[in-house]
Backbone of each chain as ProteinMPNN parsed JSONL, in Angstrom:
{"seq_chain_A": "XXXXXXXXXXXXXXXXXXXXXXXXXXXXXXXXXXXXXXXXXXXXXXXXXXXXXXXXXXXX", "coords_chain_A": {"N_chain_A": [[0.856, -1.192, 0.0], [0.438, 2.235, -0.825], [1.139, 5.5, -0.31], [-0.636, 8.601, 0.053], [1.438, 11.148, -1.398], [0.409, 13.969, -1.374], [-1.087, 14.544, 0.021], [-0.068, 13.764, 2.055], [1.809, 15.658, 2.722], [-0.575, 17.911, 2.941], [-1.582, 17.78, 5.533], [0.641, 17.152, 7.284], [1.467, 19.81, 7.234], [-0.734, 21.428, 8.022], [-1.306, 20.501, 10.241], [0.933, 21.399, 11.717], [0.725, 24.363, 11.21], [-1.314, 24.154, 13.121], [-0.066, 23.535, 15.271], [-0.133, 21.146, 16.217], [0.785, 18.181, 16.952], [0.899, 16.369, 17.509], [-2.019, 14.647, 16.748], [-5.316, 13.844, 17.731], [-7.102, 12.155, 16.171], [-7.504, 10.229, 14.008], [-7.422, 10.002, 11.141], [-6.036, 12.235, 10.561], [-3.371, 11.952, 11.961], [-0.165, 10.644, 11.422], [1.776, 7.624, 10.789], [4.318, 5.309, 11.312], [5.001, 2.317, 10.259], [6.488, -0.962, 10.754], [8.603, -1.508, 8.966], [9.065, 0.647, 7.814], [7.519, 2.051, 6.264], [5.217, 4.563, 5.49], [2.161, 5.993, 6.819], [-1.009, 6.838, 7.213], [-3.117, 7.451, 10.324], [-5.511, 6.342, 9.859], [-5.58, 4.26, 8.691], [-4.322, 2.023, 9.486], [-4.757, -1.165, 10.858], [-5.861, -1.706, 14.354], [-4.176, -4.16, 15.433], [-2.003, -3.778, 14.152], [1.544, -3.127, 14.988], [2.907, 0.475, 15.215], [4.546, 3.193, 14.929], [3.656, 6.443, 15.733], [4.541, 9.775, 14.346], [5.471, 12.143, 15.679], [4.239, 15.907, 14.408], [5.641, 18.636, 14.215], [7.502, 20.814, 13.135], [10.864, 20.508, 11.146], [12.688, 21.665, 11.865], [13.67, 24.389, 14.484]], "CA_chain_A": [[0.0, 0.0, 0.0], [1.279, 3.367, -0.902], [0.647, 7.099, 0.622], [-0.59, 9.318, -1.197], [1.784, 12.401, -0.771], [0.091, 15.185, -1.473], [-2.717, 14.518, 1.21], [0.685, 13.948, 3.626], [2.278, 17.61, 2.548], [-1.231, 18.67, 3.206], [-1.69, 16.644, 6.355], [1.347, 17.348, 8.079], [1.384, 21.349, 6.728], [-2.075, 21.959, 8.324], [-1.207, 20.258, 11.509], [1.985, 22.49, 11.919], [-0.137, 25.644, 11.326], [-2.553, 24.445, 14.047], [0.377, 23.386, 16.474], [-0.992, 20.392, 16.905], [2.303, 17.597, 16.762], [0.155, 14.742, 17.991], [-3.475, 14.886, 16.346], [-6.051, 12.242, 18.441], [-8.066, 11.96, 14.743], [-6.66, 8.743, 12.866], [-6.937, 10.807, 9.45], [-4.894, 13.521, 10.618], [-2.442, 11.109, 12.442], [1.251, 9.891, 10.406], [2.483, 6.846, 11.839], [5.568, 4.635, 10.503], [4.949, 1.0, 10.212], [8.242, -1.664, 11.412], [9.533, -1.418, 7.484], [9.399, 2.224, 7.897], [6.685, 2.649, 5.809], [4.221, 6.444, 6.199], [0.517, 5.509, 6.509], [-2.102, 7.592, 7.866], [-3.569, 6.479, 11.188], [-6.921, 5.46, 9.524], [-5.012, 3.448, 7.326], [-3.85, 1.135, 9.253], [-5.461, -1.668, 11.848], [-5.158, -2.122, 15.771], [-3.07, -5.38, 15.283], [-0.098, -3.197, 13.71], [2.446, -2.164, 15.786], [3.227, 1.437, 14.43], [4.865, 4.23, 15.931], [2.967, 7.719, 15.745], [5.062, 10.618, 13.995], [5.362, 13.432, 15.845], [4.255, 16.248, 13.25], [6.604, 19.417, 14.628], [8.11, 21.413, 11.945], [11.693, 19.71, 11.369], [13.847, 22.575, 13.08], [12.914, 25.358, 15.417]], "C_chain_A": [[0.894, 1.244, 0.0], [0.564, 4.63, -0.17], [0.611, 7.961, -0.546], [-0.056, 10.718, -0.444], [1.41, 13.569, -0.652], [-0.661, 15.57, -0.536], [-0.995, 14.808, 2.714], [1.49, 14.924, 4.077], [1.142, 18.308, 2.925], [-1.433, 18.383, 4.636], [-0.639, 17.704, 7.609], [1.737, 19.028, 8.468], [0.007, 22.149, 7.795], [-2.152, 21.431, 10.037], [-0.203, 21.227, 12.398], [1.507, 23.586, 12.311], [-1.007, 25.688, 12.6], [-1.538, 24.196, 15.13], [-0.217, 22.396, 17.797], [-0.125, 18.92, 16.512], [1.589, 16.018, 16.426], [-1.222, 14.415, 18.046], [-4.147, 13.49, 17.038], [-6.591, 11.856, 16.699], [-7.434, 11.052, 14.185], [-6.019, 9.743, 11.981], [-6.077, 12.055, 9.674], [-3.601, 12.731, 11.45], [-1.459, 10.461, 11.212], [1.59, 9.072, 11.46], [3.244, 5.917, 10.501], [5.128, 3.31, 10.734], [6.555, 0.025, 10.537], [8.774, -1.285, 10.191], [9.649, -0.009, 7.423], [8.778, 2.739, 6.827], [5.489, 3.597, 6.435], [2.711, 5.785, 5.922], [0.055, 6.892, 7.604], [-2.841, 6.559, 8.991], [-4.902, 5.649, 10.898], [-6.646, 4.676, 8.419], [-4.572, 1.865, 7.556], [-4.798, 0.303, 11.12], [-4.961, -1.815, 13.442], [-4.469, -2.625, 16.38], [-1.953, -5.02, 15.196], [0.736, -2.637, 14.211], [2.93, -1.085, 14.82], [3.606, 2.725, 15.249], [4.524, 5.71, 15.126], [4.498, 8.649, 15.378], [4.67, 11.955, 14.846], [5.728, 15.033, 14.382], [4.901, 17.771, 13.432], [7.458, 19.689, 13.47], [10.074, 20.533, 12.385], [12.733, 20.325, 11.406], [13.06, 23.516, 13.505], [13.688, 26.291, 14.757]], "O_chain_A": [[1.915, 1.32, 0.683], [-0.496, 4.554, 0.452], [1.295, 8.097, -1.561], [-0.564, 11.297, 0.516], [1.988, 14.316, 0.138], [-0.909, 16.741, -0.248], [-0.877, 15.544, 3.693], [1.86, 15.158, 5.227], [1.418, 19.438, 3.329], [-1.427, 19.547, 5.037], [-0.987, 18.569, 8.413], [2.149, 19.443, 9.551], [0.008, 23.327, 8.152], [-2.918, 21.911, 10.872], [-0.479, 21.699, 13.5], [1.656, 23.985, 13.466], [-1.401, 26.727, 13.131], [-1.975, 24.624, 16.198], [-0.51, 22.452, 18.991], [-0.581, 18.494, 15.451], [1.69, 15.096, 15.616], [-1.727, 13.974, 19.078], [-3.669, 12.36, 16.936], [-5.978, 10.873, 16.282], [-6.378, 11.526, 13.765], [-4.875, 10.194, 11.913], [-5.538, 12.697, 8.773], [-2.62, 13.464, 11.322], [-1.931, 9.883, 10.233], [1.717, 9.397, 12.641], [2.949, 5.83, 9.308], [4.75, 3.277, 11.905], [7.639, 0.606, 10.478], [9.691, -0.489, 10.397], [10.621, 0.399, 6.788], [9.232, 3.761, 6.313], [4.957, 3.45, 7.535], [2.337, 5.197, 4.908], [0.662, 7.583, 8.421], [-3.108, 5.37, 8.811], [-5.283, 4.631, 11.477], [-7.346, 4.48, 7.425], [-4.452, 0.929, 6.766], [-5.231, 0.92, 12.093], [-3.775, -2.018, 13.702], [-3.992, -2.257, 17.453], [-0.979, -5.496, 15.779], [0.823, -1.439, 13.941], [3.343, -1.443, 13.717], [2.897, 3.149, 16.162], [5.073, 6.018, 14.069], [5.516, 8.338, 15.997], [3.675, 12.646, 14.625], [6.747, 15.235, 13.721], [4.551, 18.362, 12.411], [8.076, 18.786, 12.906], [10.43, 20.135, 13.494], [13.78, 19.784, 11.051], [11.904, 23.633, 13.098], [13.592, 27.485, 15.042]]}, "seq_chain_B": "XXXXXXXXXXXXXXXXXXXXXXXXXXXXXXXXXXXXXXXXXXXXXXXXXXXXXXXXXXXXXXXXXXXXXXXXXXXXXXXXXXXXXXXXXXXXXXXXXXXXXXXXXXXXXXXXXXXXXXXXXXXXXXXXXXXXXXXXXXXXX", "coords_chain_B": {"N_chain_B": [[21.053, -8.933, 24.359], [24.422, -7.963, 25.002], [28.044, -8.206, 26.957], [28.623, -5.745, 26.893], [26.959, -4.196, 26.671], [24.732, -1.107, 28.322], [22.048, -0.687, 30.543], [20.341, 0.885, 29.308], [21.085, 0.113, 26.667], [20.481, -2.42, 26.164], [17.424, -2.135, 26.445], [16.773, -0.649, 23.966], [17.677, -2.39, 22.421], [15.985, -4.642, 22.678], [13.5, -3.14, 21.702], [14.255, -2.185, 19.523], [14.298, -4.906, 17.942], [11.491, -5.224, 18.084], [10.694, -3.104, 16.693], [11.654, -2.069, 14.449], [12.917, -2.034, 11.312], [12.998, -5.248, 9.828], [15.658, -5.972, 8.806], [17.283, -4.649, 9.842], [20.89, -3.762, 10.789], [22.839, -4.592, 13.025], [24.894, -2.714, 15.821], [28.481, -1.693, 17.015], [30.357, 1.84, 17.125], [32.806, 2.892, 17.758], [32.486, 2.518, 20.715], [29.823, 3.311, 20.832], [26.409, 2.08, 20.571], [24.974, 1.642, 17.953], [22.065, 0.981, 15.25], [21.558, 0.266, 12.188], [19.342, 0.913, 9.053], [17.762, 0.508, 6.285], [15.635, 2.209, 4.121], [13.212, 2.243, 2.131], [11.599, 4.471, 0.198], [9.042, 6.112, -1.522], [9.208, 7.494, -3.861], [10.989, 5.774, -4.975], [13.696, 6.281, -4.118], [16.125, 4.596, -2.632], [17.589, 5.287, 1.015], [20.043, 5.147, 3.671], [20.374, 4.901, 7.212], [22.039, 5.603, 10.248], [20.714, 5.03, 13.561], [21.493, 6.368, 16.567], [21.984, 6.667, 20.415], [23.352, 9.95, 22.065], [25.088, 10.883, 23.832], [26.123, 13.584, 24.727], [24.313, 14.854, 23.64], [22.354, 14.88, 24.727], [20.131, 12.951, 23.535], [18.461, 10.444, 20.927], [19.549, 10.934, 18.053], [19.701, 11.102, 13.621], [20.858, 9.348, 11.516], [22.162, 10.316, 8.284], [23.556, 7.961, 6.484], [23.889, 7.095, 3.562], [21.765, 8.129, 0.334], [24.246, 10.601, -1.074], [23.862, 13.888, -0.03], [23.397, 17.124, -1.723], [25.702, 19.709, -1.352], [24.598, 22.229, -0.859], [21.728, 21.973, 0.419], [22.209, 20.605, 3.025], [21.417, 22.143, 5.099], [19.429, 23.213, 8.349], [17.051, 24.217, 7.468], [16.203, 24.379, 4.793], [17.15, 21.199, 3.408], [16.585, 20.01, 5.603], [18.754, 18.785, 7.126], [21.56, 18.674, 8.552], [24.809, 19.884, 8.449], [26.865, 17.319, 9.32], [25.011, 15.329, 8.401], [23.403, 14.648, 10.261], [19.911, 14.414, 10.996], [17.136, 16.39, 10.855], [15.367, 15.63, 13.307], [14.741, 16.301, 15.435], [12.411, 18.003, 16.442], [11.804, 21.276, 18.289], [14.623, 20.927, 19.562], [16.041, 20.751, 17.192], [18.316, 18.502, 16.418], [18.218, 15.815, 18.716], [16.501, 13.51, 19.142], [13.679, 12.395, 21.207], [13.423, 9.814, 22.18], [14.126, 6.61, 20.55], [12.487, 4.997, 18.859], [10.919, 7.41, 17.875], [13.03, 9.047, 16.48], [13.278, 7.042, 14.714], [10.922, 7.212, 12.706], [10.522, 9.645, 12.144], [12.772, 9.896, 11.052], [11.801, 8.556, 8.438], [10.029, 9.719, 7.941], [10.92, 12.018, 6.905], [13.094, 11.479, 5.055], [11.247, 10.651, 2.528], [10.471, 13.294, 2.518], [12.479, 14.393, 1.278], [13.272, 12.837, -0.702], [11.334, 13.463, -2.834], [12.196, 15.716, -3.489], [14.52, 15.24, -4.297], [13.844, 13.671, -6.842], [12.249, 15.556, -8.0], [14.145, 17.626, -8.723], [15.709, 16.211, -10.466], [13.949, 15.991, -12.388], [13.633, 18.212, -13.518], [12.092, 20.55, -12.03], [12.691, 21.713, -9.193], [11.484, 22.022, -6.16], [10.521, 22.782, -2.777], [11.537, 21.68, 0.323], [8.47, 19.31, 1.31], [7.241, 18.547, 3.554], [7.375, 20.705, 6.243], [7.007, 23.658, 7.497], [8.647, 25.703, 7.593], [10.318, 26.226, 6.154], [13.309, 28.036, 3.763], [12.624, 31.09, 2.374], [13.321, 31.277, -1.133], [15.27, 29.137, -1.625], [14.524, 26.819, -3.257], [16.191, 24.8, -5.743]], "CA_chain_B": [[22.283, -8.018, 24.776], [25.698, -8.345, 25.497], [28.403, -7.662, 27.91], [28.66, -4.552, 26.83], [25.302, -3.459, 27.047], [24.23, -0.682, 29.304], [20.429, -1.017, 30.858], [19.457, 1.694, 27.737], [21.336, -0.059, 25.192], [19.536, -3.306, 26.269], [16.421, -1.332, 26.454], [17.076, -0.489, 22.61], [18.049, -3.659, 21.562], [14.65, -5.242, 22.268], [12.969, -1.591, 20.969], [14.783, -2.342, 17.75], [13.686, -5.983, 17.593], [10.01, -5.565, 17.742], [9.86, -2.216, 16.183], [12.464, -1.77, 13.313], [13.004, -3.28, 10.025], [13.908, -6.874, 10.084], [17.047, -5.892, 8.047], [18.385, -3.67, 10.341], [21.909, -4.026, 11.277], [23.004, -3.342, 15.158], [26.613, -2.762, 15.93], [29.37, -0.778, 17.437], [31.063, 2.336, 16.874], [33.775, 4.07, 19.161], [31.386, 1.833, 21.505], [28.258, 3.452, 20.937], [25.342, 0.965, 20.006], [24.211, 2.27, 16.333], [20.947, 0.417, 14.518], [21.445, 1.022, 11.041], [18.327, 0.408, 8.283], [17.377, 0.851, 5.032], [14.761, 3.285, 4.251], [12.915, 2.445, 0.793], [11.003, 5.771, -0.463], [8.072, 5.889, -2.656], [9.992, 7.454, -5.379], [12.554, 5.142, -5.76], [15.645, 5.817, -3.941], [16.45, 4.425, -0.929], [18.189, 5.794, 2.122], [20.468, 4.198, 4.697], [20.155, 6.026, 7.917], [21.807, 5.052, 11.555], [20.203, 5.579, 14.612], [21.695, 6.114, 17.86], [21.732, 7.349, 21.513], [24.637, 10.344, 22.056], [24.848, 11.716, 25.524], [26.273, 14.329, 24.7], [23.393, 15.22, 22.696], [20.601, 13.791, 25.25], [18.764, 12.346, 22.586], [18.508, 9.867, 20.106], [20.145, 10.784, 16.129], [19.422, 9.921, 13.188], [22.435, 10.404, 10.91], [22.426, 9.63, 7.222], [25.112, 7.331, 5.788], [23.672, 6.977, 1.753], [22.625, 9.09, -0.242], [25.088, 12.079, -0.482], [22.987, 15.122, 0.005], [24.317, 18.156, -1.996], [25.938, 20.371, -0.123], [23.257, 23.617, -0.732], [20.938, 21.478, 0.645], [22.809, 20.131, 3.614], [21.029, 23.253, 5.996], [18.628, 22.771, 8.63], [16.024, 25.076, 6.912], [16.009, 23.462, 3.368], [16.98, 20.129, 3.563], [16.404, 19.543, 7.367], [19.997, 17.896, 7.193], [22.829, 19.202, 9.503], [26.261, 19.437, 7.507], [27.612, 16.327, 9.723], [24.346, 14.47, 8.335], [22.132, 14.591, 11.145], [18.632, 14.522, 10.29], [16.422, 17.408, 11.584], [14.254, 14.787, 14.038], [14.407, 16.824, 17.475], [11.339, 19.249, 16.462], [12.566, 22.376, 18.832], [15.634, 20.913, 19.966], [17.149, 20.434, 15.746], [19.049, 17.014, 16.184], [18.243, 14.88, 19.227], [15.061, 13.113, 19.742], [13.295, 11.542, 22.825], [13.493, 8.223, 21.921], [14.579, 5.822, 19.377], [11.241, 5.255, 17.748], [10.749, 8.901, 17.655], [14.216, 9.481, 15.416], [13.447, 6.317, 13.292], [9.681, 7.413, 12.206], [10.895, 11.094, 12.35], [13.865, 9.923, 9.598], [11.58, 8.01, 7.543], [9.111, 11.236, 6.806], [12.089, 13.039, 6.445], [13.549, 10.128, 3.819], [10.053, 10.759, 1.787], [10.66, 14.321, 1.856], [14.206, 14.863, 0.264], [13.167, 12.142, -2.16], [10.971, 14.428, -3.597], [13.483, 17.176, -3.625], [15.803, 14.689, -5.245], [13.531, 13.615, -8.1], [11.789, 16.798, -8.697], [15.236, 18.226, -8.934], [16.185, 15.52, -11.331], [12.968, 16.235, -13.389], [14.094, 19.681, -13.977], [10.939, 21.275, -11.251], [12.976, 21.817, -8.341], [10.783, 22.086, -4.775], [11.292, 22.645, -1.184], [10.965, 20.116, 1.395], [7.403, 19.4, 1.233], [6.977, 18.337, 4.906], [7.857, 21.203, 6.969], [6.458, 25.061, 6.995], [9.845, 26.621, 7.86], [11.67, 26.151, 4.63], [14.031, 29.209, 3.986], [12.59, 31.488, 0.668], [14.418, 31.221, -2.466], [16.017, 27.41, -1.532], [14.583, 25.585, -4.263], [17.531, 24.792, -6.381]], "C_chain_B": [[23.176, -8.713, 25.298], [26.234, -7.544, 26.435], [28.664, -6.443, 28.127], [28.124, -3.228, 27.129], [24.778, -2.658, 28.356], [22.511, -1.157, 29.503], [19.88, 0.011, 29.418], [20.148, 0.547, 26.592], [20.598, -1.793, 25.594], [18.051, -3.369, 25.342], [15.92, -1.472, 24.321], [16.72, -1.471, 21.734], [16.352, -4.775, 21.133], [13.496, -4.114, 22.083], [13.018, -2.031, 19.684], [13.753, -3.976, 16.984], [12.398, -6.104, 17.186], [9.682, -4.424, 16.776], [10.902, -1.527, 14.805], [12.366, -2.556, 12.259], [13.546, -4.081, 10.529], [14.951, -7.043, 9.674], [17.842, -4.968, 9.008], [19.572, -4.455, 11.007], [22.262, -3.423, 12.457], [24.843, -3.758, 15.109], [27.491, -1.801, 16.49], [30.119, 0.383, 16.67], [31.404, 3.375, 18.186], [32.483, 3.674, 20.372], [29.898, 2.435, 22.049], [27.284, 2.763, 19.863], [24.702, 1.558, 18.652], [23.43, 0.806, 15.799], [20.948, 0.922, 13.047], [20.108, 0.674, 9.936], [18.011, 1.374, 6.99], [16.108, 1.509, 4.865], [14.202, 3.222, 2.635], [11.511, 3.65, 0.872], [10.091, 5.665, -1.551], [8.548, 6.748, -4.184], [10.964, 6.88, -5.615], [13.633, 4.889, -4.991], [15.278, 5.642, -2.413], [17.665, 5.186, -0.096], [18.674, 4.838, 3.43], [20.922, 5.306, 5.83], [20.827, 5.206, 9.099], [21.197, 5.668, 12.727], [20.943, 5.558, 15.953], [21.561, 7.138, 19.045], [23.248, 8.071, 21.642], [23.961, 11.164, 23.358], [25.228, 13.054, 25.37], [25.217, 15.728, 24.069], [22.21, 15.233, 23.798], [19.878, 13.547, 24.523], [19.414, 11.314, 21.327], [18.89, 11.094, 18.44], [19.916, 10.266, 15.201], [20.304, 10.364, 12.13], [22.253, 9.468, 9.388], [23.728, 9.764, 6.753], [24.701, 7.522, 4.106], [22.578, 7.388, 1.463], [23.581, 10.206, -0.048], [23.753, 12.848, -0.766], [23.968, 16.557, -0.885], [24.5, 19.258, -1.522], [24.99, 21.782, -0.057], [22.296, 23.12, 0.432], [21.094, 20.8, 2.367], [22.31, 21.433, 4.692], [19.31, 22.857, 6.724], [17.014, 23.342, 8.055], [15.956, 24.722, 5.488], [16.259, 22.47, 3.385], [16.77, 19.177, 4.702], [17.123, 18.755, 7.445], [20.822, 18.899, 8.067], [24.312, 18.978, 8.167], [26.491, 17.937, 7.944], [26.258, 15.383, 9.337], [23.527, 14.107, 9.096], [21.243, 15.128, 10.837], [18.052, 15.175, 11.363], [15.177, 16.653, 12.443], [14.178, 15.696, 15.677], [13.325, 18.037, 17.312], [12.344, 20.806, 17.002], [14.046, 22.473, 19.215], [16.868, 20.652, 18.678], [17.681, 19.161, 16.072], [18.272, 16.242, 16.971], [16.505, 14.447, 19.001], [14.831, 12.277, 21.104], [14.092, 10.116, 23.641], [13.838, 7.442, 20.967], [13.449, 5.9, 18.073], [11.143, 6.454, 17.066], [11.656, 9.258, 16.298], [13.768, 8.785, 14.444], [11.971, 6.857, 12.416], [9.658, 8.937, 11.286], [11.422, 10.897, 10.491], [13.421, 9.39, 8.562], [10.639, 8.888, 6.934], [9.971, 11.871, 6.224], [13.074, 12.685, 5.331], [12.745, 10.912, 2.494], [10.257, 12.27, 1.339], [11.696, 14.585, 0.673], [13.56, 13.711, -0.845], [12.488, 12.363, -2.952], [11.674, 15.393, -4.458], [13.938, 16.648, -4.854], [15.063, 14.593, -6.654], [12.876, 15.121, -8.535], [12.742, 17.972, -9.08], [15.78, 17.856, -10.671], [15.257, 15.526, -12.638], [12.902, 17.62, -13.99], [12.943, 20.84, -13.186], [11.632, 21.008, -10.059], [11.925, 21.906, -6.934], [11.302, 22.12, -3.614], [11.109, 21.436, -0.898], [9.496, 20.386, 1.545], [6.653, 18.976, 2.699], [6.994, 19.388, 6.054], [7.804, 23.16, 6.811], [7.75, 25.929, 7.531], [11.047, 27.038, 7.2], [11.463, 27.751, 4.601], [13.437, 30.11, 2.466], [13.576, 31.519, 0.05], [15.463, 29.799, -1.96], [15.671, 26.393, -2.156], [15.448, 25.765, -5.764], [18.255, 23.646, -6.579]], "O_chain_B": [[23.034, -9.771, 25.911], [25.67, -6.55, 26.891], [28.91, -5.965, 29.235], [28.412, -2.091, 27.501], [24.428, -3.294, 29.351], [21.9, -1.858, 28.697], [18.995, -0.385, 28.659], [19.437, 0.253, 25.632], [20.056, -2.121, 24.539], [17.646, -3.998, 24.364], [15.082, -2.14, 23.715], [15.938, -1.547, 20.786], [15.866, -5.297, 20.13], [12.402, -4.513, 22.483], [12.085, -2.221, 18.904], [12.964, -4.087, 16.045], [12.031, -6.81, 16.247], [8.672, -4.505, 16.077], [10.643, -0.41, 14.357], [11.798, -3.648, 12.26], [14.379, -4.005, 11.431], [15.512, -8.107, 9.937], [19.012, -4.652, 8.795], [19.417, -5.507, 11.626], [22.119, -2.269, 12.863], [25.589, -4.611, 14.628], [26.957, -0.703, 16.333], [30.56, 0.058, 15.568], [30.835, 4.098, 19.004], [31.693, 4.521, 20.787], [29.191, 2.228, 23.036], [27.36, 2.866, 18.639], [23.543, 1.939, 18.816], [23.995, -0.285, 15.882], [20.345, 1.958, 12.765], [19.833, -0.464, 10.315], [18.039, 2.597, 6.851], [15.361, 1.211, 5.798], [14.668, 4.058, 1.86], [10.566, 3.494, 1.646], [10.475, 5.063, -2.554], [8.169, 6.493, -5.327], [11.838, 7.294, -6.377], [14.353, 3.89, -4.967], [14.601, 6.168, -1.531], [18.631, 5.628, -0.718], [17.963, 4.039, 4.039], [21.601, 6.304, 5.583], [20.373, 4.066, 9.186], [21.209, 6.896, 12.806], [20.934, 4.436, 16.46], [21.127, 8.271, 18.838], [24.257, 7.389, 21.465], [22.913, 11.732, 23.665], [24.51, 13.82, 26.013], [25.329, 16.954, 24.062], [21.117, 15.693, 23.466], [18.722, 13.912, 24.737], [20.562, 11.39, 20.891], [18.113, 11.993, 18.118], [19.802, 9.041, 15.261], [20.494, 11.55, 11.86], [22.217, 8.238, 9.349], [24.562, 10.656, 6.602], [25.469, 8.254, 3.482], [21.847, 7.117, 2.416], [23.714, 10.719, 1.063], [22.837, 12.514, -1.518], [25.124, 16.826, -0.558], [23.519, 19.933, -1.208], [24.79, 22.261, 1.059], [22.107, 23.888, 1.375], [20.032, 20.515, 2.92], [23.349, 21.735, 5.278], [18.335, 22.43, 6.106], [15.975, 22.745, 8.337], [14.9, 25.291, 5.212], [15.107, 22.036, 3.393], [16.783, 17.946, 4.716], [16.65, 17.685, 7.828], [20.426, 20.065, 8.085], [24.547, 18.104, 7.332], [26.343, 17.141, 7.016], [26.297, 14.397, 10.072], [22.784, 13.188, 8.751], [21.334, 16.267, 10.379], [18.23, 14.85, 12.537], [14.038, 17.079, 12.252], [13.546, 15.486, 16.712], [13.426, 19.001, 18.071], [13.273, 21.302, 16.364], [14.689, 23.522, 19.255], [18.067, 20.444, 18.861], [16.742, 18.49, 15.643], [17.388, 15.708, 16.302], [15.57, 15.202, 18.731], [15.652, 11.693, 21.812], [14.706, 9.692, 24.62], [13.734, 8.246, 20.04], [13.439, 6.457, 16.975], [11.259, 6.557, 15.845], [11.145, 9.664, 15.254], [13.675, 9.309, 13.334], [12.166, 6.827, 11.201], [9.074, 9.247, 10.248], [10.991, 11.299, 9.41], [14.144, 9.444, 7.567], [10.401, 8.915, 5.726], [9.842, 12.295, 5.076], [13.769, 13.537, 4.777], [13.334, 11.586, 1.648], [10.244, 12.592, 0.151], [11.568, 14.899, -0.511], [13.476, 14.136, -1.997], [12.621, 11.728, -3.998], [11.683, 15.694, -5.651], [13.896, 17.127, -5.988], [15.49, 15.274, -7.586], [13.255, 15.63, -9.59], [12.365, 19.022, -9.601], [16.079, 18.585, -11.617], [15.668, 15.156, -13.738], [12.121, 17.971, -14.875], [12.892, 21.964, -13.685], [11.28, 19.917, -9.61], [11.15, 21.239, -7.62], [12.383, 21.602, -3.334], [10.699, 20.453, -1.515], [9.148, 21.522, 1.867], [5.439, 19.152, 2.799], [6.531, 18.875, 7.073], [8.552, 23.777, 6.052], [7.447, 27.061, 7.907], [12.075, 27.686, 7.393], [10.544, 28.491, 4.952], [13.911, 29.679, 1.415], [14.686, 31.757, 0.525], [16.658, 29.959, -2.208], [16.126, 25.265, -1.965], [15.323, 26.648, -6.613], [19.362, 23.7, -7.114]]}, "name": "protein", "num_of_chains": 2, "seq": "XXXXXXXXXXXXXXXXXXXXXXXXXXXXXXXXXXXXXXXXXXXXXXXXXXXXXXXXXXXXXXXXXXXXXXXXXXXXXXXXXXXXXXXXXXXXXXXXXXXXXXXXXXXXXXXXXXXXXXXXXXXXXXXXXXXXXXXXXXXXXXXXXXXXXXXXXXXXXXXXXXXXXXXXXXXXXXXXXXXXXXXXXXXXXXXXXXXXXXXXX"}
């Protein structure tokens, strides 16, 4: 399964703006899968271990 | 873990196991515990990134070994790279991160980005980093 990037430039862009790192909402949630694949949290099931992206601009 | 192993680099070791690629390589340098892993990118190129804990730092690193980055680009405000290759994963703090996870999830958005860069460079439509609202004006190039 792939990501579609444009949703995750918009995604991660719109979370920034709101200052909001660690969204509760699945669909606004980035999380990494073990292979280090980008999914969206409503993307992927309860079963999957996946570690949540903090979405914090990537310097201060 | 081995005899080497502090209680964090333990810690790590079964961190890494359940929650890293299955390819990752673990190993020493100048006896700090580095996790290294491959990083395939939805355009194509892959990235080999290590991860480790630097005290001096308090935080986890996530330092790319392959590709080269070109050196314009090599600034934390356009390519969210550090000259020495440290990847912009510490949000406010620029390098370190929390935790391990944190750096590796961190380095794999941050993979996705530049591999944009790279091909849309290579396609003759240059772009910023598309992840990150702090890119510097006039840095796509």
């Amino acid at each position: 399964m792939s990501i579609d990037l444009n949703r995750l430039r918009e995604t991660i862009r719109q979370n920034q703006t709101a200052g909001d790192a660690t969204p509760t909402d699945p669909r606004r949630q980035v999380v990494v899968d073990k292979e280090g694949n980008v999914r969206f949290g409503d993307q992927v099931s309860g079963d999957q271990p996946v570690t949540q992206v903090p979405q914090e601009t990537f310097a201060s | 873990m081995t005899l080497e192993d502090s209680p964090r680099d333990a810690r790590d070791r079964r961190i890494a196991k359940e929650r890293l690629p299955s390819s990752t390589r673990k190993g020493r340098v100048g006896g700090r515990l580095n996790f290294v892993f491959i990083k395939q990118t939805q355009m194509g190129i892959p990235f080999e990134i290590t991860l480790y804990y630097d005290p001096d730092e308090d935080g986890y690193l996530a330092q790319l070994i392959s590709p080269e980055i070109e050196r314009d680009w090599r600034n934390p405000h356009i390519g969210h790279i550090f000259e020495d290759g440290v990847i912009c994963v510490g949000g406010a703090k620029g390098r370190a991160s929390p935790d391990l996870l944190t750096a590796f999830s961190k380095s794999c958005v941050w993979a996705e980005g530049i591999a944009i860069m790279i091909a849309s460079r290579n396609a003759g439509r240059p772009t910023e980093f598309p992840f990150s609202d702090n890119n510097h004006p006039g840095e796509v190039g």
